[in-house]
C-alpha positions in Angstrom: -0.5 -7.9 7.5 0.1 -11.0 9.7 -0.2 -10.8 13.4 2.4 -9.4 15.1 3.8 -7.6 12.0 4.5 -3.8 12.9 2.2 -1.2 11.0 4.0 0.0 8.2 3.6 3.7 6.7 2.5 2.3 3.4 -0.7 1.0 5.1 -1.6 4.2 6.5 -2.9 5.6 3.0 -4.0 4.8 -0.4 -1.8 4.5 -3.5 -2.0 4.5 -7.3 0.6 4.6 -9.7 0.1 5.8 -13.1 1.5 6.6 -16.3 0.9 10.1 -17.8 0.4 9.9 -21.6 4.4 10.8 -22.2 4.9 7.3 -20.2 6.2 9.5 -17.0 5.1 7.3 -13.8 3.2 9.2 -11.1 1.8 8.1 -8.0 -1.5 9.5 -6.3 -1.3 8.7 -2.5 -4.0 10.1 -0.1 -4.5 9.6 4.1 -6.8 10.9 6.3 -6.8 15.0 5.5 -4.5 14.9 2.6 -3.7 13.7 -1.0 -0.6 14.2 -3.5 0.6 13.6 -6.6 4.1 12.6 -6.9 6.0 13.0 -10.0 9.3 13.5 -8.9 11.0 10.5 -10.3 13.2 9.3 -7.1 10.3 9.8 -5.2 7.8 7.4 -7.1 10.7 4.8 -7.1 10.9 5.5 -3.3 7.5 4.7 -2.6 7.4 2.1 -5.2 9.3 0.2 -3.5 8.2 0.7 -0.3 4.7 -0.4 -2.1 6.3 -3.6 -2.8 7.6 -4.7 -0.1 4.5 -4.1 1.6 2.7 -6.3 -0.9 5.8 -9.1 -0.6 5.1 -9.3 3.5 1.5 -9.4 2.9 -0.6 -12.5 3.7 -2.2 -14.6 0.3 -6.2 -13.5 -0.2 -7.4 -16.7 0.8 -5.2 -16.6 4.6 -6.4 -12.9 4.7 -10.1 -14.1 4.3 -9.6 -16.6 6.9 -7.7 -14.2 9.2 -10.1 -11.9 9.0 -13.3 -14.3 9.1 -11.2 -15.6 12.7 -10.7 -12.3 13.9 -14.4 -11.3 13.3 -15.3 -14.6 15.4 -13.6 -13.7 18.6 -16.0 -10.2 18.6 
């Protein structure tokens, strides 16, 4: 996230969404103690989108690199 940007709940765990073999979409999210599966359907479109903006207000991979080689520079 760029500097200055507020943490975001989305970046406080890992996600995955999946597709079971009937073509339902789950998502697997885990944090620090916990993990879940979440198949309730308003729920993975929730978090979905929440996953998307997330990724929209992220930085490119190459200004990330940089950031984060900058950052690492100042230690």
């Amino acid at each position: 996230m760029p500097a200055g940007q507020p943490p975001n709940p989305p970046t406080t765990c890992a996600r995955l969404l999946m597709k079971s073999g009937e073509g339902a979409r789950v998502i697997y999210t885990e944090g620090i103690r916990a993990a879940a599966l979440i198949d309730e359907p308003s729920a993975v479109r929730h978090l979905s989108r929440a996953y998307d903006l997330l990724a929209a207000s992220a930085l490119p991979r190459e200004a990330s690199a940089r950031l984060i080689r900058e950052l690492m520079e100042e230690l």
